[in-house]
N, C-alpha and C positions, 0 to 999 in steps of 0.2 A: 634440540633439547640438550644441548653443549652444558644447562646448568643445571640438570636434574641429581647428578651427583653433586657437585657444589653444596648444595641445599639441603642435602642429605647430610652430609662431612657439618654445617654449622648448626643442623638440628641436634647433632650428637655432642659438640662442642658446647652448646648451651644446655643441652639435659644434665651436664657433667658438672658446668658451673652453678646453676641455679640448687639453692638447697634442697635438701631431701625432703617430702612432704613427711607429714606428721602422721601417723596413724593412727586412725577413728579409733573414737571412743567404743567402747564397748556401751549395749544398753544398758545392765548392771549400773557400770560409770553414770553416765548418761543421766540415768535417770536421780541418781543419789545427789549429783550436782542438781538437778533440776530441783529436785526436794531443799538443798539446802538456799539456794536462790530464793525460793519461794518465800523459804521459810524468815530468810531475813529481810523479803521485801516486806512480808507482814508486820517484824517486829519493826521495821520503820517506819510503816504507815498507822503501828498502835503508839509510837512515840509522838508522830504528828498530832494526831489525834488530843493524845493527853496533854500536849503545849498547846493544846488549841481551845480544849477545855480549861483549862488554867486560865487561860490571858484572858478568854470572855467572862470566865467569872470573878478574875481581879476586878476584869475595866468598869463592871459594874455599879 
């Protein structure tokens, strides 16, 4: 087991190189993104909507 330090010595060398993780969000956060997400999936799927009503009732 000649390479159990070895392998010790490059796990600490790459912890040091790899970037630092990010710290989680708070729920607060979390959740206010969540609401705003939402909220402009809506307003894009009420814009689809109203180009979708328009162009059926042009093509008419």
């Amino acid at each position: 087991m000649t390479r159990g330090n070895q392998r010790e010595q490059d796990r600490l060398r790459a912890a040091k190189k790899a970037p630092a993780k990010k710290p989680k969000e708070s729920a607060t956060n979390l959740a206010k993104r969540k609401e705003a997400d939402a909220e402009a999936l809506r307003a894009k799927q009420k814009k689809k909507e109203e180009e979708k009503a328009a162009a059926g009732s042009s093509g008419k």
